[in-house]
N, C-alpha and C positions, 0 to 999 in steps of 0.2 A: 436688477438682481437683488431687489432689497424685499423683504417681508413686508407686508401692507400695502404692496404693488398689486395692479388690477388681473395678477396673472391668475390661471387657473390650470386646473389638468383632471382629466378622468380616473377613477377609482374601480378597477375591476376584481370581485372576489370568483375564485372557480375558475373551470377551464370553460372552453367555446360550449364543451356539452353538458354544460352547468354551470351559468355564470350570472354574479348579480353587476350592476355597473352604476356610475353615480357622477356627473359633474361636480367638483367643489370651484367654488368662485374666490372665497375668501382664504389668503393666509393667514398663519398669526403673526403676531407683532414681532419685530425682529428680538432674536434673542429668548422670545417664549413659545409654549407648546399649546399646543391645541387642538380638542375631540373631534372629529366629525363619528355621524350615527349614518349607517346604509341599515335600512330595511329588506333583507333577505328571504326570499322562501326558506321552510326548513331544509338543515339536507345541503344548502350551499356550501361548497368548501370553505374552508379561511384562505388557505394556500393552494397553488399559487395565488397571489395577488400584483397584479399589474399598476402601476402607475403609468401614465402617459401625459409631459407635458403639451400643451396647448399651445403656450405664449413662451416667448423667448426672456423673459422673468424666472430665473432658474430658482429653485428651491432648494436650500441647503436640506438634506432627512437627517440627524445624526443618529436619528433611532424610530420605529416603526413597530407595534403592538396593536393584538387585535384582542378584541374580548366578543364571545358570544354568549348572549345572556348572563347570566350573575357568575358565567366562570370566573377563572381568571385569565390574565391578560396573556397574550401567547405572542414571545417576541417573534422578528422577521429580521431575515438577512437579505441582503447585504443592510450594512449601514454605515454612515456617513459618507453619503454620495451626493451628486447633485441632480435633480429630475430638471433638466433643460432641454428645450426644443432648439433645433438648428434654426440658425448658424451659430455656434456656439462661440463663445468668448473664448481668447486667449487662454490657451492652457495656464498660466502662471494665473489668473483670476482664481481659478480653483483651489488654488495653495495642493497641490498636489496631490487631491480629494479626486476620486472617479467621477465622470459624470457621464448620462445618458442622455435620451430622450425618452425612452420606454425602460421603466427596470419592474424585471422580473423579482417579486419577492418568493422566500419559501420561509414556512414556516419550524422554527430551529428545534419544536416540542411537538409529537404527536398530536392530532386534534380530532 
């Protein structure tokens, strides 16, 4: 469950009947934050956005923002959760944080 661990998970923007999706492989360093870019058709939503982890290397999110082209950045709820795939660690690991395996995001500004 450490940052810079081999874990990964998919990145989905939009719903089934419009959606873009993306494997990311790399975290960032424990403690720092980090961009990934998806290439969307036009027209894709922001929101929902799906996480789904992969690897049992959970991922602390404390915060989650999406920017399309030069907008500005458009926060997402929930946050500070954890993106973990089962079998999940001991509840007390989480310090009392929510954690999933799939979390559904929405986006908290019109877009």
């Amino acid at each position: 469950h450490l940052a810079g661990s081999k874990t990964s998970f998919d990145i989905q923007l939009g719903d089934s009947s419009n959606a873009c999706s993306q494997r990311v492989f790399s975290p960032p360093d424990n403690g720092m934050s980090k961009s990934y870019t998806l290439i969307c058709p036009k027209g894709t939503p922001v929101s929902p956005m799906t996480l789904t982890a992969l690897d049992t290397d959970g991922w602390f999110i404390e915060e989650l923002q999406v920017q399309v082209d030069a907008r500005s950045f458009t926060p997402m709820t929930p946050r500070e959760i954890w993106c973990d795939k089962k079998p999940h660690d001991a509840a007390s690991y989480y310090a009392g944080k929510p954690y999933q395996e799939v979390i559904q995001f929405q986006s908290t500004t019109a877009t």
